[in-house]
Phi, psi and omega in degrees: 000136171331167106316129165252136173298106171280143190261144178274151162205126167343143184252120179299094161004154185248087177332152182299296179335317183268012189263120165302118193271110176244135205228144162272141165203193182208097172329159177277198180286337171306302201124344208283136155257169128293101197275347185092172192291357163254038162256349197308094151103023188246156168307179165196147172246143165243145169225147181271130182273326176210187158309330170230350167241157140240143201249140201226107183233159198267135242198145156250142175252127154266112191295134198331307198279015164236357179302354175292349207270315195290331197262334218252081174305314185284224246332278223292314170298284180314344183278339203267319171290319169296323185294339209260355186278325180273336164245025134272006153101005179261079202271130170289119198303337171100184172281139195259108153299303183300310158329337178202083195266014162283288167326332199283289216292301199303302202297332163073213195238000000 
């Protein structure tokens, strides 16, 4: 049986971002840090890891009355095709209301 010939391919740099940072700092009489500014005005979830550590990530909230669309895969999915159907410009003419002013009028304002 052959060699198979392997090909070189760069090996990708290991980003800055991801190298662990460690800041010192010292809560106030509250318990209060500063987390810096790219946490400033965003969610965070915390978890206690022990009794002396904790972990702080940056967090997105789904507001209650919409977390049904997230728990639903066929909803969230027709919902996710229609946006991608609407910014390829494929859009329905909708309901001709003055055509069917029955209709107009039982739905009401």
């Amino acid at each position: 049986m052959a060699a198979t010939k392997l090909k070189r391919r760069p090996v990708k740099p290991v980003r800055a971002s991801n190298a662990i940072r460690v800041v010192t700092k010292t809560g106030d009489s509250k318990g209060r840090i500063a987390l810096g500014s790219q946490f400033a005005n965003r969610p965070v979830i915390i978890e206690s890891l022990s009794e002396t550590e904790v972990l702080v990530k940056l967090a997105r909230v789904i507001p209650e009355r919409e977390a049904w669309l997230y728990e639903n895969p066929e909803a969230l999915s027709a919902v996710r095709k229609g946006l991608s159907q609407a910014r390829a410009g494929l859009l329905s003419d909708g309901p001709n209301v003055r055509r069917d002013a029955n209709l107009a009028a039982k739905l009401g304002d």
